[in-house]
C-alpha positions in Angstrom: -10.6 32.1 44.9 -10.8 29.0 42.4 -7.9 27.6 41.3 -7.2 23.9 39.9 -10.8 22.6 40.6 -10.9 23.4 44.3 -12.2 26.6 46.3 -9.1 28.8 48.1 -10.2 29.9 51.4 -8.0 33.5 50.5 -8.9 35.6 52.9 -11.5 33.4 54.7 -14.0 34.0 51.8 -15.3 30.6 52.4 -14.9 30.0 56.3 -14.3 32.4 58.8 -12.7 30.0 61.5 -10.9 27.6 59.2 -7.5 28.9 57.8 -6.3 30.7 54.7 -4.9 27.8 53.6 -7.9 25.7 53.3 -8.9 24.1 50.4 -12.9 23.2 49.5 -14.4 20.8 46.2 -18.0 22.0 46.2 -20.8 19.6 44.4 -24.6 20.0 44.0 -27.0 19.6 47.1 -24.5 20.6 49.8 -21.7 17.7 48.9 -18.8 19.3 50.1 -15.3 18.1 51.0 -13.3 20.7 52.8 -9.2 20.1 53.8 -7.8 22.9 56.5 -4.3 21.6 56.5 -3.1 24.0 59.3 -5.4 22.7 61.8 -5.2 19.0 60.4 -8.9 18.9 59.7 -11.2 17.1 56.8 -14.8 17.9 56.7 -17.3 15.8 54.6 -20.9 17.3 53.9 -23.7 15.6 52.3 -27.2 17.4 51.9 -25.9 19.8 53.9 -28.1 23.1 54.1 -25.1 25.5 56.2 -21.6 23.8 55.0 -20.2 27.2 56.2 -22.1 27.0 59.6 -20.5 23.2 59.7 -16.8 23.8 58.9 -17.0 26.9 61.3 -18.4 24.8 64.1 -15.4 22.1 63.2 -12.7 24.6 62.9 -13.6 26.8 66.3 -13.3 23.4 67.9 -9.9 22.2 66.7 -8.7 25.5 67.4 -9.6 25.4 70.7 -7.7 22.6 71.5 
């Protein structure tokens, strides 16, 4: 699941709704930068308690587009 200093979504170990293909750079405190390239989606975290809850939330809603 770590590959090349980011987080693979393989197998949606990460995020549920976002795709396999989904990349993540995770830093201290809830920094987070995720890229879903399938669904053409970039979320930016800071301080972020639920990053997960976030990029689910983000992901359900592009998908339901």
């Amino acid at each position: 699941q770590y590959g090349y200093m980011w987080w693979l979504n393989t197998g949606h170990a990460f995020h549920k709704n976002a795709s396999e293909d989904t990349f993540v750079a995770v830093g201290a405190g809830g920094n987070c930068v995720v890229i879903d390239p399938e669904k053409d989606l970039v979320v930016v975290t800071r301080w972020c308690e639920d990053v997960a809850g976030v990029v689910d939330l983000a992901a359900q809603a592009v998908g339901s587009n």
